[in-house]
Each structure stands twice: as C-alpha cells, then as structure tokens.
N, C-alpha and C positions, 0 to 999 in steps of 0.2 A: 501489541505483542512485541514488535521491535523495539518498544522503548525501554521496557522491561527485561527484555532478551537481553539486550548490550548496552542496559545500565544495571545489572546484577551484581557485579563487584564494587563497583563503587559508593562510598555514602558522600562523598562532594556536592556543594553547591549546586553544582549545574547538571548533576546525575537527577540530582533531587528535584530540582526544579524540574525537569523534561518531566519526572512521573508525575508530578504533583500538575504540571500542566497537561499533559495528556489524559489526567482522570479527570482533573475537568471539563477538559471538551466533552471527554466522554457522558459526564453527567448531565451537560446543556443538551447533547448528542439526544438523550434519552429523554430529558423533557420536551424538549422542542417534537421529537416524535409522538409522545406518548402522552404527555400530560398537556401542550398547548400545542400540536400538532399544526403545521402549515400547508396548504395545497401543494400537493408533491406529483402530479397531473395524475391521470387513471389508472387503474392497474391494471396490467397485461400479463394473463400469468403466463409461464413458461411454455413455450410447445417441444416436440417430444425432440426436434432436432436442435434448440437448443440446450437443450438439457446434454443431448450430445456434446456439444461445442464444449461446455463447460467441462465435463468430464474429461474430454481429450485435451483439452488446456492443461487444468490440474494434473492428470497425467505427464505430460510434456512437462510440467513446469516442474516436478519431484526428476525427471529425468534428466534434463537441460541442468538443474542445481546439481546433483552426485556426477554427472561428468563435468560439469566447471569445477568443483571441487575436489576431484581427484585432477585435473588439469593445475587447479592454484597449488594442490598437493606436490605433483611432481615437479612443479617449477617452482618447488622451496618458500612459496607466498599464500599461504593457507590462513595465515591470518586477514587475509582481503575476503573472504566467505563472506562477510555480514552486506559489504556491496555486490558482490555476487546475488546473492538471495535478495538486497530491494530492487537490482537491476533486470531478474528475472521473474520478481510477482512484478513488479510495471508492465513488462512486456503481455504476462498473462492475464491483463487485464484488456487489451486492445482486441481480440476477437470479442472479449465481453461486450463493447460498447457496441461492434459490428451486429454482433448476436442478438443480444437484448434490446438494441436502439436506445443504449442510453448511456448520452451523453458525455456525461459527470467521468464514466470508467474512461476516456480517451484523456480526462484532466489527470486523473490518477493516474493511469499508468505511464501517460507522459513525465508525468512532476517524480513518479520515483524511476522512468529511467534517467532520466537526470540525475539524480542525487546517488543513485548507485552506478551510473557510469562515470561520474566524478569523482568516486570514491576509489572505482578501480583503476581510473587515468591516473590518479593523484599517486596509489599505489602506496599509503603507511598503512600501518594496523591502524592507526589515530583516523587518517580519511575513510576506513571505510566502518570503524565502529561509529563518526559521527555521520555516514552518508546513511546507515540503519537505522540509528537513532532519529536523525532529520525522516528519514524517508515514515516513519511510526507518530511523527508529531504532522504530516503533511496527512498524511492519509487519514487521523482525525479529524484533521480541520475539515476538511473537504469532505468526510461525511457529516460533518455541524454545517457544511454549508447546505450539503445538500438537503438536511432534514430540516434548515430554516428556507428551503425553495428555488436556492440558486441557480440549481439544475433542472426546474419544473419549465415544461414545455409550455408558452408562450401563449399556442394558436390550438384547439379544439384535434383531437387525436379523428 
C-alpha cells in the first residue's frame, strides 16, 4: 500500500520500478503460500486477549498518526506524514510480536521504525516520501521471507 500511496504521481523510473518490484514480491508472496507453500510452524489461533491487543494497537496507531499529524501540521512540515505513518505502523507492530509470539512482527516493526524515523530526522518531503516508499518495499520482503520460512520456529511448539 505504501508504495502505491507515495508513488501515485509519479510515472519515473524508479516510481515504476518500486510498483513493479513490490507486485512482484507480492506475487512470489502468494505462491510461496499458496501454490508451493513452506513449513510456516503450527498454527495458534488467536485467544480472546489478543484479539484485544490488536485492536487497542490499531486504535492507538489511527490516534498516535492524527495527533502527529496535526503536530507536523502546526509546525508548518505536514509534508513528513508519509514517515510519520511508517514510523508508527513499525511501532504497532511490537505488541504484535509480544502478543502473538511471532517473531517476524519485532523484524518489521523494527525495519520500518527505522526508515520512518530516518525519514522524520532527515526532515524533506523527499526523505520521508522515500522512508514510505522504502518502508512498503521492506515490508513485502519480509513477508516473502516469511512465507518461504525464515521466521518458522526451529524447535517443536
């Protein structure tokens, strides 16, 4: 969605290429699940107090983004939103890993608070439409990692 989000105006090379390279993962994305699937360890469905966690995440994380962004609003840099918003779905991804016990969400939401807190330190429109963009190309990778296994637990649940 980030890639597509803040490469919308542009038809440049390197607009093009991000889409063209993130439908791809996404396409490996989908066979590697679905058509040649790898051991992804057991499934644990949800219980009822994660199902909480999540929700009050997502909560927080629509709240946390409309007051950063009347914050970036009123200090005149509203154009820094796109690392705003990967800086805070990274962050709402860490109770995830706590919550679920899985892994992979502590790689992601580490790798996009990186790239959207770089994007906000850097401070252009330029840094944080490429720290959204980056943050959209990170986070398919690492789900093609994880649906070829990388984040499958090792040792018997």
């Amino acid at each position: 969605m980030f890639v597509f989000s803040y490469t919308s105006g542009s038809t440049g090379p390197v607009a093009m290429g991000a889409r063209v390279l993130v439908l791809a993962v996404v396409a490996a994305t989908l066979w590697f699940l679905f058509v040649a699937p790898r051991p992804l360890g057991p499934f644990v469905p949800a219980r009822g107090w994660q199902i909480g966690v999540y929700v009050l995440c997502v909560i927080a994380e629509f709240a946390v983004i409309a007051a950063g962004s009347g914050l970036l609003e009123a200090a005149g840099v509203a154009e820094l939103r796109p690392a705003l918003i990967a800086l805070v779905v990274g962050v709402h991804f860490l109770p995830f890993a706590w919550a679920f016990k899985e892994r992979m969400f502590y790689t992601l939401g580490g790798t996009l608070m990186l790239l959207g807190g770089a994007g906000l330190l850097i401070g252009t429109s330029t840094s944080a439409l490429v720290a959204a963009v980056a943050s959209g190309l990170a986070m398919a990778c690492l789900v093609l990692a994880y649906s070829l296994g990388a984040f499958a637990s090792r040792t018997r649940a």
